[in-house]
N, C-alpha and C positions, 0 to 999 in steps of 0.2 A: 884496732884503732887506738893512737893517743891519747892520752889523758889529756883533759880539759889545759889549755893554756893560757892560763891569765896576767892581764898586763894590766900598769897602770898609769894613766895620762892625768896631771892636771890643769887645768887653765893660767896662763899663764897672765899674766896685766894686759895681755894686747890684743886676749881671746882664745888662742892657740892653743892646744891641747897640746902638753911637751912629756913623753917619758920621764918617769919618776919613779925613785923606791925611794927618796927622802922629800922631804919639800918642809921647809919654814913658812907658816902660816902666817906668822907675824907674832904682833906684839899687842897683846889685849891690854884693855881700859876701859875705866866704863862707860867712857862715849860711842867706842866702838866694839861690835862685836866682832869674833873671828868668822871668817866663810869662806869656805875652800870648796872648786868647782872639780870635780873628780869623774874621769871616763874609767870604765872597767872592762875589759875587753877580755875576751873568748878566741883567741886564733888569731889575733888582729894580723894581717897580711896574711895571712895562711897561705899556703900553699896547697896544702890538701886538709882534708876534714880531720877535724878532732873529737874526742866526744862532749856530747854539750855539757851544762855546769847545769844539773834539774836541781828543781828548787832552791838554789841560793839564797844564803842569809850572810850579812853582812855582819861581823862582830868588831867590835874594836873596846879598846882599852887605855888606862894612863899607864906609864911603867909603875909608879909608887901606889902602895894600897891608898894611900895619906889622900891621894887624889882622885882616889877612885870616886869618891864622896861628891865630886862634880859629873858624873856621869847623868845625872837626871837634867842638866844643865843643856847636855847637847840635843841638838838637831837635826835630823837624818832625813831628806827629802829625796824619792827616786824620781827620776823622767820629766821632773815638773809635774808630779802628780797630788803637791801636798804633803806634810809631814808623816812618816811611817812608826807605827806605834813601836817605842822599844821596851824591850823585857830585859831587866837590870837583874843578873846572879852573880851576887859578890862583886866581883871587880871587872868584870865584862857587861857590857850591853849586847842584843843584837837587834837588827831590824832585815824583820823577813823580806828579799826582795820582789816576791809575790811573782815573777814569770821564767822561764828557764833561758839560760845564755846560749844559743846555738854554737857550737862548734865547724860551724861549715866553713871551708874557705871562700876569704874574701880579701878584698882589696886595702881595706883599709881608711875607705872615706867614709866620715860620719855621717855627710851629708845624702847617700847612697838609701833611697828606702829598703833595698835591698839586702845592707847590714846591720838594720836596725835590731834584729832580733839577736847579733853578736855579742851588742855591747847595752849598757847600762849608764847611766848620767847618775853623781851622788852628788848633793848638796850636803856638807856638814857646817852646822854654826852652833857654836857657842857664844852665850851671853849670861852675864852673870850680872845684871846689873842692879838686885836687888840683893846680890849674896855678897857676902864681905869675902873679900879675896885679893893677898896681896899683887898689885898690879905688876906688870915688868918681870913676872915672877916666870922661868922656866919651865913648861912641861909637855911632855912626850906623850903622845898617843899614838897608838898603832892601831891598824884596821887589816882585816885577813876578811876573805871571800871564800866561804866555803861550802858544800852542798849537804842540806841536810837527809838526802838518802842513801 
């Protein structure tokens, strides 16, 4: 069997979940915070079975050490289930995503109770609004999906 196939969609202004490997979140201030709507998908349209993604955890990062110092800043919510505790080492956070990604195939709709068990919903928000941080100011952050067995 396959290795796990992971994709990644995010919400778009109109709802939509759109394929992505980049996405500009915007432009933080501190009236608003940043929040970006993220699907994570397992085989998404499969065609045949792949093997599932057991225990996932979500890691992510800034590219510069400089910024790594706002990683306690962010916010990591799965499924609508509520903030998930992260474990900050060095310049990576993770946040465990607590159920296994099914590799089976499927069709492709989110809406489907059927592939619910393929995919995963992430909520990230950062707010800084009591930390002094130049506003308008550039920075990267990457997320990887990985299994911790």
């Amino acid at each position: 069997m396959d290795k796990p196939r992971i994709s990644w969609f995010v919400k778009d202004s109109e709802g939509s979940f759109m394929a992505k490997e980049e996405h500009h979140a915007g432009t933080y201030t501190k009236q608003d915070k940043i929040a970006v709507d993220i699907q994570v998908w397992n085989n998404r349209w499969g065609v045949e079975d792949v093997e599932p993604l057991v225990d996932p955890v979500l890691n992510f990062y800034f590219d510069t050490l400089e910024d790594s110092s706002l990683l306690h800043l962010c916010k990591i919510i799965i499924d609508d289930m509520g903030a998930v505790p992260l474990v900050i080492k060095g310049e990576r956070a993770s946040a465990r995503i607590g159920r296994t990604l099914s590799g089976k195939k499927n069709n492709g709709d989110d809406n489907l109770v059927s592939n619910q068990s393929c995919y995963i919903n992430v909520r990230f928000e950062f707010e800084a609004e009591d930390y002094r941080l130049k506003e308008n100011d550039l920075k990267n952050i990457y997320f990887e999906l990985v299994s911790m067995t």
